[in-house]
C-alpha positions in Angstrom: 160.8 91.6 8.0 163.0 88.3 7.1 164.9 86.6 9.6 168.4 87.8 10.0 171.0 84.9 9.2 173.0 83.1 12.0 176.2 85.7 10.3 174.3 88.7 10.7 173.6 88.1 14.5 177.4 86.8 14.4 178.1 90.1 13.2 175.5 92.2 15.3 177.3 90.7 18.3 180.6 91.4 16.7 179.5 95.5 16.7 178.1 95.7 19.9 181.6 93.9 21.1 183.1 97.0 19.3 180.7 99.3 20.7 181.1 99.0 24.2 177.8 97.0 24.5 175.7 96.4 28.2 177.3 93.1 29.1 173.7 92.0 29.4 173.2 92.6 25.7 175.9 91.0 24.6 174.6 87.8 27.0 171.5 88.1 25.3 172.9 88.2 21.7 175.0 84.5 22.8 171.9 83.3 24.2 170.1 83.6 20.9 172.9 82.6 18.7 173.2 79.3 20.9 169.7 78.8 20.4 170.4 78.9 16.4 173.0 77.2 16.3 171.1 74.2 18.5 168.3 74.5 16.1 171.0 74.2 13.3 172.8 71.2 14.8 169.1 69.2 15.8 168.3 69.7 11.8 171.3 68.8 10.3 171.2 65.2 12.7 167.6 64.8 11.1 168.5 65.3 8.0 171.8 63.1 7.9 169.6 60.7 9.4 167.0 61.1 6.8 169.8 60.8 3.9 171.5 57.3 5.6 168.0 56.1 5.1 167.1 57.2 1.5 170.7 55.3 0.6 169.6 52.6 1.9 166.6 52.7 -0.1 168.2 53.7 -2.9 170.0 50.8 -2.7 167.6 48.2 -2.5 165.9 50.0 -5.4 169.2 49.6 -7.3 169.2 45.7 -6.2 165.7 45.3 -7.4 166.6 46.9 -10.7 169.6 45.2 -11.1 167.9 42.2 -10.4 165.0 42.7 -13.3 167.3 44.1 -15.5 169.4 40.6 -15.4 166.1 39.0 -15.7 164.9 41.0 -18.7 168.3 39.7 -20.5 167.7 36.3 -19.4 164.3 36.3 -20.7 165.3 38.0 -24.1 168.0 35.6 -24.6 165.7 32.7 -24.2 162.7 34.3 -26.3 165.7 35.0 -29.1 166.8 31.1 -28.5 163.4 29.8 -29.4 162.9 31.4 -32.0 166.0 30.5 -33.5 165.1 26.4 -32.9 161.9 27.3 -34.2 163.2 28.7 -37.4 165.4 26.0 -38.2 163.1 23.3 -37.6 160.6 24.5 -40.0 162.0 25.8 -42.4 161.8 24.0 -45.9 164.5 22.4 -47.5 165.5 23.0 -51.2 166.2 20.9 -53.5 
């Protein structure tokens, strides 16, 4: 059987509310919603945690690529340069 979701034991507690539940069942039914929503709360400070820290990551990523990328042009640019000084210098002249 699949777990019910934190609204369907919201709900369950809402009928039993309605229904003139045992006070103890009703204590019972907070207890475990409590316990869900602790569970829910301790997950979503790991996973905020784990997202700060794969920005950052992502961000140095970017810098590196950033960085080669910049180099890549400058290196182009200079290849591109050469050859240009190397095609003037040898080619023939007519006459």
């Amino acid at each position: 059987m699949p777990m019910k979701t934190l609204q369907e034991d919201i709900d369950d507690l809402d009928r039993m509310v309605d229904t003139d539940a045992p006070k103890d069942a009703i204590r019972s039914q907070i207890r475990l919603i409590s316990r869900e929503v602790a569970q829910l709360e301790t997950d979503y400070a790991r996973l905020a945690e784990a997202h700060e820290k794969l920005q950052a990551e992502k961000a140095e990523v970017d810098a590196k690529l950033a960085k080669l990328e910049q180099q890549n042009i400058q290196s182009s640019l200079e290849r591109v340069s050469e050859r240009q000084r190397q095609s003037t210098r040898f080619t023939p002249r007519r006459q």
